[in-house]
C-alpha positions, 0 to 999 in steps of 0.5 A: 076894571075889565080885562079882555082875554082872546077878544072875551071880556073877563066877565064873559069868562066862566071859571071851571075846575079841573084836575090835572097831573102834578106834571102836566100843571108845572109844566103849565105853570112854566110855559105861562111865565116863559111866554107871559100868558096865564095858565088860563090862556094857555088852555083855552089856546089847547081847547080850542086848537083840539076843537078846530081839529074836530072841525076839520075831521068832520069837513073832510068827511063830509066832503068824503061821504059820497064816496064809494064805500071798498071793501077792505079786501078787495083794496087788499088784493089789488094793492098785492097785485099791483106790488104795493104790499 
């Protein structure tokens, strides 16, 4: 029998242990029932949506670093001119 999980076969899947607190795992075990995936699911979902988010950072970097570089008190002073601050 294989069972598929996010478009992975089982087998494909690496299992790994981690420690989490005592909180933190009923919570999990709670979301698990209330919404029928594992608790598996459930962190591979987690891991993945904070990967995404480094994904995206590093984008807009990217995108930023020919941008010129201010001085942070220069910026200052104008945004105090300018009524800002």
């Amino acid at each position: 029998m294989t069972l598929k999980c996010h478009n992975l076969i089982m087998s494909d899947l690496r299992r790994s242990t981690i420690y989490l607190d005592p909180n933190l795992r009923k919570a999990l075990r709670v979301k698990a029932v209330e919404t029928e995936q594992s608790m598996s699911q459930l962190v591979n979902a987690a891991i993945r949506r904070s990967l995404q988010e480094d994904v995206q950072d590093l984008a807009v970097f990217d995108a930023r670093a020919k941008e010129p570089n201010l001085v942070f008190e220069t910026v200052l002073k104008d945004l105090k001119r300018r009524g800002k601050l």
